[in-house]
N, C-alpha and C positions, 0 to 999 in steps of 0.2 A: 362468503369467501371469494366469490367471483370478482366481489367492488375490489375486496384488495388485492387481487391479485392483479387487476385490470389499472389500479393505482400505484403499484409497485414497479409492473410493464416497461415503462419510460425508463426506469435505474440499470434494468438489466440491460438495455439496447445500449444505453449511453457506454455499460464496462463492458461492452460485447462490442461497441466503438475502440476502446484502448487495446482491444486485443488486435482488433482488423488493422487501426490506422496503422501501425509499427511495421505490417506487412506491405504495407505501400513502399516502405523505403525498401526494405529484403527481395527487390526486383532482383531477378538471374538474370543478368549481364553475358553479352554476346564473346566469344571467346576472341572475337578480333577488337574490341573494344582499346583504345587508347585514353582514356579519361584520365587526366592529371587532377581534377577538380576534384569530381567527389570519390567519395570513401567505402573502400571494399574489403569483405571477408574470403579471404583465399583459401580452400580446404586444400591442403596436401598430404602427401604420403607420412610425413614426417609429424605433423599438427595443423592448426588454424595460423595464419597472421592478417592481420585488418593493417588497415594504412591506404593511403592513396599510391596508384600507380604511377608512375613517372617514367619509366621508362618499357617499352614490350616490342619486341621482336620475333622470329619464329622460333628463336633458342631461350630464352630469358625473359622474366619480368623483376622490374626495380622496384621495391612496394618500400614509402616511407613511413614507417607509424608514427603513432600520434606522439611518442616520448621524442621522435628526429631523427630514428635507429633505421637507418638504411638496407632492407634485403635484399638479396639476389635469390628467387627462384628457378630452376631453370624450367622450363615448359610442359618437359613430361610428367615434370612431379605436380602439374595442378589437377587436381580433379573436379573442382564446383568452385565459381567466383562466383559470389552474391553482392549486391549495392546495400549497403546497410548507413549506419544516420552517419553524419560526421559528428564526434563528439565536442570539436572543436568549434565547428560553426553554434553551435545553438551555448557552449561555455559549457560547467559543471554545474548540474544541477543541487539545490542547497543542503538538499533535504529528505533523501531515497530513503531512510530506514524507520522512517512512521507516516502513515496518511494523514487524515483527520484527527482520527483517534486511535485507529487499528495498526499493529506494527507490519510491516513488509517482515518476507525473512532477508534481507542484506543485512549484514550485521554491521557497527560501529567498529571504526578501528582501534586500537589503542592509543586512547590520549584525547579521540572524539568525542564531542559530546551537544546535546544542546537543551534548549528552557522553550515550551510552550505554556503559551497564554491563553488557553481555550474561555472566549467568552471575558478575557481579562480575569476571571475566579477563579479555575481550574487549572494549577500551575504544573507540566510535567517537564521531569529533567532525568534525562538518562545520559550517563559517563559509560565508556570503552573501557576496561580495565586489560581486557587484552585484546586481539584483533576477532577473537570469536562470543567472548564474553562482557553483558554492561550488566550494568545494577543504575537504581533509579528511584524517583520517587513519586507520586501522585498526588496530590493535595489541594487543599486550596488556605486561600490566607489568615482562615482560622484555625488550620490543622484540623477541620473534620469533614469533610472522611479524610483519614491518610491512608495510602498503598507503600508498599515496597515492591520495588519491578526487578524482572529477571529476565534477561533473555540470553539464549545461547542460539549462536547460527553460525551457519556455513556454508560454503560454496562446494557444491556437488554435483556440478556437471555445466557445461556450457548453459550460460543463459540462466542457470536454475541453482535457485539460493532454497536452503530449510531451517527450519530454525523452533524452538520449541521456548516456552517460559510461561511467568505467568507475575500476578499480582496479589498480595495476599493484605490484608490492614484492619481497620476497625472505621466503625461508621459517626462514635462519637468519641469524647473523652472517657473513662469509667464502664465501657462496655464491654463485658467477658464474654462475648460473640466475636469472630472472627467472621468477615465478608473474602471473597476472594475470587480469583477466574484463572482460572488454566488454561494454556492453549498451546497449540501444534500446527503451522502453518508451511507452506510449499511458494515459490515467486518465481514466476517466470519469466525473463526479459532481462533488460540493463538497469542503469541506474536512471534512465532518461524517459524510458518508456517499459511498463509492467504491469503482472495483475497477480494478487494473492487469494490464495485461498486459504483461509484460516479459520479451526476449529475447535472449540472451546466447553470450557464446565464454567458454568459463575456458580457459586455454593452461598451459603449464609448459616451457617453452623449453629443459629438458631428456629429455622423451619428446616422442613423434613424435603422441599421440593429439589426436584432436580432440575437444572434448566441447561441445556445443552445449547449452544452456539454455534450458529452457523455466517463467515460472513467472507461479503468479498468486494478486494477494493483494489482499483486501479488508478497507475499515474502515467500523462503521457505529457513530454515536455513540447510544445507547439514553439516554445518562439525562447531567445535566450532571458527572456523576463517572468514570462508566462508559461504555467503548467495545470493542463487538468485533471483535477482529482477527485475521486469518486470512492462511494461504500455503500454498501447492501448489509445491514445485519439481520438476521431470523434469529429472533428469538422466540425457543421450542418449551413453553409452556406445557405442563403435565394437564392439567384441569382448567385449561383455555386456548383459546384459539393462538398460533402461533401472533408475537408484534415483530413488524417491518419497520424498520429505519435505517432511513440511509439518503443518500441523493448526490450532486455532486457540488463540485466546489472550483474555483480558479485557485493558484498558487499563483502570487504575486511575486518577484524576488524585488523587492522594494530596497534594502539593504545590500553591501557583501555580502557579510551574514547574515540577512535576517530576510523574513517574506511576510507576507499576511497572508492569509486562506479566511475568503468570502466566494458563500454559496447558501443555499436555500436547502434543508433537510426536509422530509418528511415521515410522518410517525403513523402508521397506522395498527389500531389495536383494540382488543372489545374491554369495556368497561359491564360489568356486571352491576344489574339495579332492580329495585324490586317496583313488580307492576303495581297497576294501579287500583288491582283486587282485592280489597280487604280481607275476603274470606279464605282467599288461596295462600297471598302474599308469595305468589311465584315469580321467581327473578328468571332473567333474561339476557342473554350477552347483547349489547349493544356496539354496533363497529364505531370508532370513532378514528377521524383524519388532521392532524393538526399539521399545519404548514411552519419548520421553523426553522429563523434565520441563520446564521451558524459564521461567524469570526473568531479567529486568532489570530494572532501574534507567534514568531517563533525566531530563536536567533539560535547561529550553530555556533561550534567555535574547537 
């Protein structure tokens, strides 16, 4: 348990990086500060507004946001200025409401939607139907396994999205077993930079096991091309050692709409075998660590 835990080590510092780096930009700003450049969150009596400052005096500040919408504060009503990212310097990011595999809770709007190419075989496509609800599908290009996807989310607090669904399908043609995973997850950050925790049941309606899901994935956008993306899953085996996979990835925005995500996963988990004692024929969990590559495709629209 120590190898994998000592192997898995590297995944968690890297999304314990996505949570730190975000706070690099969230410097407190000095209250005489004049910055017309970059871009700040103004806490007042009345709400929040971000924008750049352009104008400050000892009665007023002039804060542009990002839509071009011009405020007038007046001084007494600020209580905390923070420097937070410009959303405009680094562009819209392509792609906030799924990582690799795992979904953020930000939810799709109505009328959004998009197609990943996991591996080019593994095709997922989820539509908006309204700004809190999509429906979707999971597949690959022989129809087996097919899912049907659901997710409902919403925004409930500054910074912080939740969102709950799940997948439900069949593994082959003709199979009267249902496969399927639930999940309920929480995201905190923007749409540029975040990290979810998301927690889940996978079923199979033909064994009896349970297997509960634990996983967690962050995205931080580094540059207006590039973002990185990262996932940690536990999966909580009854009658074996929990398996680790996860690792991270680059988000490429290669397209408007479209990006590629290339990154390196790893899988660590015990395979059970039986020794090499005739007389006993007692089996063994064996740890086993496979290194793997990991590409998609994905276009929004």
């Amino acid at each position: 348990m120590k190898k994998q835990v000592r192997s898995i080590l590297p995944i968690f510092l890297l999304i314990l990086g996505f949570i730190a780096m975000p706070q690099i930009y969230a410097q407190e700003a000095s209250s005489s500060s004049k910055d017309t450049v970059n871009y700040y969150r103004i806490k007042t009596q009345n709400g929040t507004v971000e924008g750049r400052i352009v104008f400050e005096d000892e009665r007023e500040l002039q804060v542009v946001k990002s839509d071009g919408t011009r405020v007038i504060i007046p001084t007494y009503a600020v209580q905390m200025r923070t420097m937070v990212r410009n959303p405009k310097a680094l562009g819209p990011i392509v792609h906030p409401t799924r990582y690799l595999y795992a979904p953020s809770a930000i939810p799709l709007k109505q009328g959004e939607g998009y197609l990943n190419l996991i591996y080019f075989l593994l095709v997922q496509a989820q539509y908006g139907i309204t700004d809190n609800i999509s429906i979707g599908m999971t597949t690959t290009p022989i129809l087996m396994p097919t899912f049907v996807n659901l997710k409902v989310g919403t925004k409930i607090g500054e910074n912080l999205y939740a969102s709950f669904g799940g997948q439900l399908g069949k593994l082959f043609y003709g199979d009267e077993e249902s496969l399927g995973l639930l999940f309920a997850n929480i995201t905190y950050g923007d749409k540029e930079a975040n990290i979810t925790l998301n927690t889940g049941y996978g079923f199979y309606t033909d064994s009896k096991e349970q297997l509960p899901i634990i996983e967690v994935s962050g995205l931080y956008q580094s540059s207006p091309k590039v973002s990185l993306v990262g996932e940690l899953w536990v999966l909580l085996h009854q009658n074996t050692r929990p398996t680790f996979i996860g690792g991270p990835a680059l988000r490429i925005n290669a397209l408007k709409n479209g990006f590629v995500d290339v990154g390196v996963l790893s899988a660590a988990f015990s395979i059970k075998q039986n020794s090499y004692d005739p007389q006993t024929e007692d089996s063994y969990e064996r740890e086993a660590y496979w290194p793997i590559p990991f590409v998609s495709l994905g276009i929004t629209f």
